[in-house]
Structures are given as structure tokens and as C-alpha cells.
Residue, then its C-alpha position, 0 to 999 in steps of 0.5 A: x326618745x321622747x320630749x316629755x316638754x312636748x305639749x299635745x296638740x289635741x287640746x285645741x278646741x275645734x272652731x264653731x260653724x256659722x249655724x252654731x252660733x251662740x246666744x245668751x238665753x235671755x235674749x233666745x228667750x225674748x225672741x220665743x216670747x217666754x215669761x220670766x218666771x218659765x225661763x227662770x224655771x228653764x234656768x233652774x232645771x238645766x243648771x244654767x247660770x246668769x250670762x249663759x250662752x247656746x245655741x238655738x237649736x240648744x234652747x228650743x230642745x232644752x225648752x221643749x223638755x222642760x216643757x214636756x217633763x214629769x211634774x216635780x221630776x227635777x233636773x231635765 
């Protein structure tokens, strides 16, 4: 029979690689020399809140399809 009060080990979140670090995206956007206004943009169409924090692979791709996106074509 079963223990029912077991609790399953599979919930453990894996631990990040060294090359997926991660960073705020004010400062991913700092470094990339992007305005305000186009990460306030950024933000917006990725549903990205204050505080934020992916990887730099993340942001380059995310930015790169914002940049690249249909006009007024919404969430990216």
C-alpha cells in the first residue's frame, strides 16, 4: 500500500546553468542602448512587469520580434 502523505520529488525546480543567468531587463536594456519609450513598449507587448528578470538570449529574441512584428499586431 501506498503512503498518501508522501510528497512527490519531481517538483523540485532543476538549478539554472551558468550561461542562463538572469537579469533584470532595465539593465539587458541599458546595455543594448534601447530608449525607454521602445522597452516601455517591449514591456507592454511581452506582458513583463516592473522588476523582470531573463536571460540575454531571452531578451535579444524577444526584442528582436517586437522589433520585427506586424503593425498594431498586439501581443508578441
Amino acid at each position: 500500500m501506498k503512503n498518501k502523505n508522501r510528497r512527490p520529488t519531481a517538483m523540485v525546480a532543476p538549478k539554472p546553468e551558468a550561461a542562463e543567468t538572469l537579469h533584470p531587463v532595465t539593465e539587458l536594456a541599458e546595455l543594448s542602448g534601447l530608449s525607454r519609450a521602445h522597452l516601455a513598449g517591449l514591456c507592454r507587448a511581452k506582458g513583463w512587469a516592473e522588476g523582470k528578470q531573463v536571460t540575454a538570449a531571452e531578451f535579444t529574441s524577444a526584442m528582436d520580434a517586437f522589433e520585427n512584428r506586424p503593425m498594431g499586431g498586439g501581443r508578441i
